[in-house]
C-alpha positions as CSV (number, residue, x, y, z in Angstrom):
1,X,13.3,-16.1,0.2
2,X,12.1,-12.8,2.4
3,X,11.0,-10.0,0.8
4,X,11.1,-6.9,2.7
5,X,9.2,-4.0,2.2
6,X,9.8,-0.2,3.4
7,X,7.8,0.9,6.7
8,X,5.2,3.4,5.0
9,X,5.7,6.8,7.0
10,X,2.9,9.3,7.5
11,X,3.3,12.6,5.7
12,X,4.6,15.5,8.7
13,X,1.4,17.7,9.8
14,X,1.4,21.1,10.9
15,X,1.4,21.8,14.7
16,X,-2.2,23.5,14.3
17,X,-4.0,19.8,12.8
18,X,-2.0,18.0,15.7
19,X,-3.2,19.9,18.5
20,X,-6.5,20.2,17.5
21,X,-6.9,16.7,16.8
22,X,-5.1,16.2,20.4
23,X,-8.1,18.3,22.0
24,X,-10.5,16.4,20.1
25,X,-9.3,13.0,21.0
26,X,-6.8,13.2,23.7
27,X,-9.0,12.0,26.2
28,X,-11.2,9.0,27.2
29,X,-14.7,10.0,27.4
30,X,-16.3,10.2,30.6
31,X,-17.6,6.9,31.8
32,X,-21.1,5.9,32.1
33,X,-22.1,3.7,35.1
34,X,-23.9,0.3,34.2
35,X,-26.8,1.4,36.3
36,X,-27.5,5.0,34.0
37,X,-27.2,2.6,31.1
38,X,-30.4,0.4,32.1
39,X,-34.3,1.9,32.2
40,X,-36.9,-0.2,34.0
41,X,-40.6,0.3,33.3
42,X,-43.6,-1.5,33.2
43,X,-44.4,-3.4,29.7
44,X,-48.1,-2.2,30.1
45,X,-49.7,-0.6,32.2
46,X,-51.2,-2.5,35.5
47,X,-54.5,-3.4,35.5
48,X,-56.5,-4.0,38.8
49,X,-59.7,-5.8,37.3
50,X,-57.9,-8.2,35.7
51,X,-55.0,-9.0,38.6
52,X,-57.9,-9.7,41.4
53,X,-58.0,-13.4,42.3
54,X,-61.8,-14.5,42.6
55,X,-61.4,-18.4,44.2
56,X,-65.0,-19.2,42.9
57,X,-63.6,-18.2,39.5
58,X,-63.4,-22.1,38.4
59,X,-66.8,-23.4,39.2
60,X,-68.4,-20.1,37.2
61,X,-66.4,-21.4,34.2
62,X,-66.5,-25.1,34.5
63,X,-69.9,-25.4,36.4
64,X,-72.1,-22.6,35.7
């Protein structure tokens, strides 16, 4: 057995609420471009001392 229920209906609003609401949410926002959505930096900041390549390095740990 069915039982059917009434559609609920929304209660009438003035014309003043409708339009206001309409200005509010009428439109889509504007649309924000994957690349404005993404920030690239540096994790730290880039240290020259420590990014120099010394080949000798090895045999002043390992032999010295």
């Amino acid at each position: 057995m069915t039982h059917r229920t009434e559609a609920r209906r929304a209660p009438r609003e003035t014309d003043g609420a409708a339009a206001s609401r309409h200005d509010r949410y009428g439109t889509l926002p504007e649309r924000i471009r994957p690349q404005d959505m993404v920030e690239t930096r540096p994790a730290t900041t880039p240290d020259p001392a420590r990014d120099t390549y010394n080949p000798d390095e090895w045999l002043i740990r390992y032999c010295g």
